[in-house]
C-alpha positions in Angstrom: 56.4 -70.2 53.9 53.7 -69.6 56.6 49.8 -69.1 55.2 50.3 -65.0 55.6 53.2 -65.5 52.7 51.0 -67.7 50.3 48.0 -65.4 50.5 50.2 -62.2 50.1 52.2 -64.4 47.1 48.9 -65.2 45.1 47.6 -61.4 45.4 51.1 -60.0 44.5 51.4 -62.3 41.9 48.2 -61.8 40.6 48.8 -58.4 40.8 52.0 -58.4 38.5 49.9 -59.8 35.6 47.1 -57.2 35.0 48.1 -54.7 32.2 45.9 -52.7 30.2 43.3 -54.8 28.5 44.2 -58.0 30.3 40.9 -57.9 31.8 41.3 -61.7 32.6 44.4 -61.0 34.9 42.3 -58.2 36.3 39.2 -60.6 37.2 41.7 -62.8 38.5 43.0 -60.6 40.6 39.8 -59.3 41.9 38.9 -62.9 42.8 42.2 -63.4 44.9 40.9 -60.1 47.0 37.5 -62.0 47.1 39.1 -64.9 48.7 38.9 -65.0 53.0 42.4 -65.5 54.3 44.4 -65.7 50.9 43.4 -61.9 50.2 44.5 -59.9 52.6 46.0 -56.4 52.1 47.4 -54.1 54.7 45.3 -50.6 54.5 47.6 -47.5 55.5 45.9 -45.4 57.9 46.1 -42.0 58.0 44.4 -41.6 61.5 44.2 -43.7 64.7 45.7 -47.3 65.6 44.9 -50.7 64.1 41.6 -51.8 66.4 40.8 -48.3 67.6 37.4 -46.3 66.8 39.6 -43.5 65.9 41.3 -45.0 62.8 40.8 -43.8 59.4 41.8 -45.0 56.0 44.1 -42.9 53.6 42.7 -41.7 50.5 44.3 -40.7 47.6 42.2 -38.8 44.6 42.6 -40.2 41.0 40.9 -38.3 38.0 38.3 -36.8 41.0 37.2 -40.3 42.0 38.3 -41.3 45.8 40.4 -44.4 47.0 41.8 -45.6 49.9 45.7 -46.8 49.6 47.1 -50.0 50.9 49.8 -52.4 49.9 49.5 -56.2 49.6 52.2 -57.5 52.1 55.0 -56.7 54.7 57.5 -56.3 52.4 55.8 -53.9 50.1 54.8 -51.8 53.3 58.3 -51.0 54.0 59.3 -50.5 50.6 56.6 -47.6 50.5 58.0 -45.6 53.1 54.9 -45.3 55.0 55.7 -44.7 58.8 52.3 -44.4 60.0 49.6 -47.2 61.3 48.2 -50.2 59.0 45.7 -52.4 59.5 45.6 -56.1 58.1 42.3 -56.7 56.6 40.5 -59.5 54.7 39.9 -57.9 51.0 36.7 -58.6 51.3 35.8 -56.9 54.3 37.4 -53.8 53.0 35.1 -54.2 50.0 32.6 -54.0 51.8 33.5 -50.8 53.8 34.5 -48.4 50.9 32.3 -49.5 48.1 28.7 -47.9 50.0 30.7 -44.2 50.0 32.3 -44.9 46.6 35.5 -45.8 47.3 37.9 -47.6 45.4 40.9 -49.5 46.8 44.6 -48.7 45.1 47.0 -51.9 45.3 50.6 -50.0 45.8 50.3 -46.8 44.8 54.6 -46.8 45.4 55.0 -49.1 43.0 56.9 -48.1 39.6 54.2 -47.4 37.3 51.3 -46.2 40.6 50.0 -49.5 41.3 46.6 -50.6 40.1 43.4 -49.2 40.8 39.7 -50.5 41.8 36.8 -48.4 41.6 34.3 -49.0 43.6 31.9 -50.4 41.8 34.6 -53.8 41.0 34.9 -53.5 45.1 31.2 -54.7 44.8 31.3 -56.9 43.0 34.0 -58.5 45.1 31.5 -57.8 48.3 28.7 -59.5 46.7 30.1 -61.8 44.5 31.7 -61.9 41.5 29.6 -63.9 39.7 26.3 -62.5 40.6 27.9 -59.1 38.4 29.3 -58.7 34.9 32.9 -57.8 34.7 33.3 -53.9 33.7 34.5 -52.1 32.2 30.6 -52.5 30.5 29.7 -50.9 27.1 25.9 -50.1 27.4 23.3 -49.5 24.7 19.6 -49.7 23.7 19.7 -53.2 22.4 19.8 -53.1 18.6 18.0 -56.7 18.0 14.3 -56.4 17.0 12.0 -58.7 19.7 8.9 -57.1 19.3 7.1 -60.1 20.3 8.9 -60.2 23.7 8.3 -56.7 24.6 4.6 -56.6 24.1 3.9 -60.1 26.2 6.3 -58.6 28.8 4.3 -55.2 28.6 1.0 -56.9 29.1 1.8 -59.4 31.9 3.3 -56.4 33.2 0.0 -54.3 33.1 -1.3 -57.2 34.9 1.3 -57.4 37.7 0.4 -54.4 40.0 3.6 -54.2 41.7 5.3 -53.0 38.3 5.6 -49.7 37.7 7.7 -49.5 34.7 10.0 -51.5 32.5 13.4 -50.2 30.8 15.7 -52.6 28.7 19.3 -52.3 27.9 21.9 -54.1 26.1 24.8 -55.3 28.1 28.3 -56.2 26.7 30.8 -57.2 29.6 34.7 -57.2 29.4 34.4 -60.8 29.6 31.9 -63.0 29.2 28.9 -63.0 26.1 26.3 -59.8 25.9 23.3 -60.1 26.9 19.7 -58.3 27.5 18.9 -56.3 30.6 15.6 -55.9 31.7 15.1 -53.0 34.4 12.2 -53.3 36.8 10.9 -50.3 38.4 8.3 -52.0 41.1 5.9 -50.5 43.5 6.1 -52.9 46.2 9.5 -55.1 47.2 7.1 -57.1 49.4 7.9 -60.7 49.0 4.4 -61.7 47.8 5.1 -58.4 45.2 8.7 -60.0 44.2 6.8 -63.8 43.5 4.4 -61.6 41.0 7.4 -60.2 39.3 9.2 -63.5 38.9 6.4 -65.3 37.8 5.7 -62.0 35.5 9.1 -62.8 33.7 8.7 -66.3 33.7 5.5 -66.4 31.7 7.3 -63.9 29.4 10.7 -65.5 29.0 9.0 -67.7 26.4 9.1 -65.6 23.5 12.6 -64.9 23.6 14.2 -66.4 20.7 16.9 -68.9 21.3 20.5 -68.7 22.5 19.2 -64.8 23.4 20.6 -64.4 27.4 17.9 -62.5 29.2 18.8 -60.8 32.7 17.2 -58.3 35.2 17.8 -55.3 37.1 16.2 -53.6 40.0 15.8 -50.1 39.1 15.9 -49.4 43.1 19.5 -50.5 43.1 21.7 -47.1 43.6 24.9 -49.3 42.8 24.2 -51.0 40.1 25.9 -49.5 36.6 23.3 -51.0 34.5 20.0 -49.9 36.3 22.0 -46.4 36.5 22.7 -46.1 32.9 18.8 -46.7 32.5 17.7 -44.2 34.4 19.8 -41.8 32.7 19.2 -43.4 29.3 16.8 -45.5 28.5 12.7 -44.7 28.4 10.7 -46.9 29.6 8.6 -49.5 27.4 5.9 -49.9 29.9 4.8 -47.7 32.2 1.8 -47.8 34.0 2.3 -44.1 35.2 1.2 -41.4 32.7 4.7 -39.3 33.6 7.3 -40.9 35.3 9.6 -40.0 37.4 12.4 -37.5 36.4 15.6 -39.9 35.6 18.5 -39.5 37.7 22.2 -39.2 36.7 24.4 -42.1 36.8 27.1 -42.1 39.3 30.3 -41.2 38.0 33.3 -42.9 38.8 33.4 -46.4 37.1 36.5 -47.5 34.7 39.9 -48.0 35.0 41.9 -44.6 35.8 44.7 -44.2 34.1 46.0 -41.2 36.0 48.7 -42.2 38.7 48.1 -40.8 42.0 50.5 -40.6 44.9 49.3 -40.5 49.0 
């Protein structure tokens, strides 16, 4: 089998194991896009030749949310009928071309059962790296568990760092992995002298969290990330230097696993 049949193998394979609420195959299959060279996929163009500045993506609409079609090997491209252009592409380059317009990417939508579907927001984790975000689909909430103690040193060193504006917290529980608390930082200044103050701020805090309690942050600036978004929409702020703040934004729609089939 040349390296071309491996790499399509692993992703088809990986592929045939997600099912709903196997979020484990799912990751898995997300990190065999994420892989160079063993996670290629061959993206159905609608417009244009492979190579040329004319070419254009499908898209296919699911539930009102926007992805771009493609099917994970030779064989599957000529089982789907599709007599137009393709490009082969590196999963993670096409990650990182949809996921900035929110766009998803659907894995053989001519497959019995529509293929499988991911949003955009997976897609960036894959561009980014899986690791660095939680796995979705997230349940969000104002954390429940009373650390009065923690807020009020983190309010003050915050008064004391000027490049804070305000502070937001959320509780995060992933599809896999343990919950943990989100700290959303709303800073004047992304400078990096400003970004030292702010992680020395939460290191002189971190202190009076109790034990075994996993503490993360968030840059409220982020426009893609689901947490900082959800605190905008949904969470006041427990420090804010400003007397009103600014009006909170919507979140972006269009995170979760459709279960709408959609054809192209």
């Amino acid at each position: 089998m040349s390296a071309s049949g491996i790499a399509t193998g692993q992703v088809e394979h990986m592929l045939r194991q997600v099912t709903p609420g196997r979020y484990d195959a799912y990751e898995a299959l997300l990190r065999a896009l994420a892989t160079p060279s063993s996670g290629q996929v061959w993206m159905l163009l609608w417009h244009g030749q492979a190579g040329s500045p004319d070419a254009q993506y499908g898209n296919m609409q699911v539930e009102g949310y926007g992805y771009a079609p493609c099917v994970t090997s030779a064989q599957e491209l000529s089982a789907s009928g599709w007599n137009r252009s393709y490009e082969v592409v590196d999963g993670l380059d096409v990650a990182r071309t949809l996921y900035p317009d929110h766009y998803g990417l659907w894995l053989n939508p001519h497959a019995p059962g529509g293929g499988v579907g991911i949003p955009w927001l997976d897609l960036r984790r894959v561009a980014t790296g899986l690791e660095r975000q939680p796995a979705g689909p997230l349940r969000l909430s104002e954390p429940a568990i009373e650390i009065p103690q923690f807020y009020a040193l983190l309010a003050q060193n915050a008064h004391r760092t000027p490049a804070v504006r305000a502070l937001r917290r959320a509780w995060v529980q992933p599809a896999l992995g343990a919950p943990y608390l989100a700290v959303g930082l709303d800073v004047y200044d992304t400078s990096p002298p400003a970004v030292d103050s702010v992680r020395a701020m939460m290191q002189q805090s971190i202190g009076a969290v109790p034990d075994g309690l996993p503490v993360s942050t968030v840059a409220m600036s982020d426009e893609y990330d689901p947490v900082a978004l959800w605190m905008r929409a949904n969470a006041r702020p427990f420090y804010d230097r400003e007397a009103h703040g600014a009006p909170a934004r919507s979140p972006a729609a269009g995170y979760g696993y459709p279960q709408a089939r959609g054809g192209y």
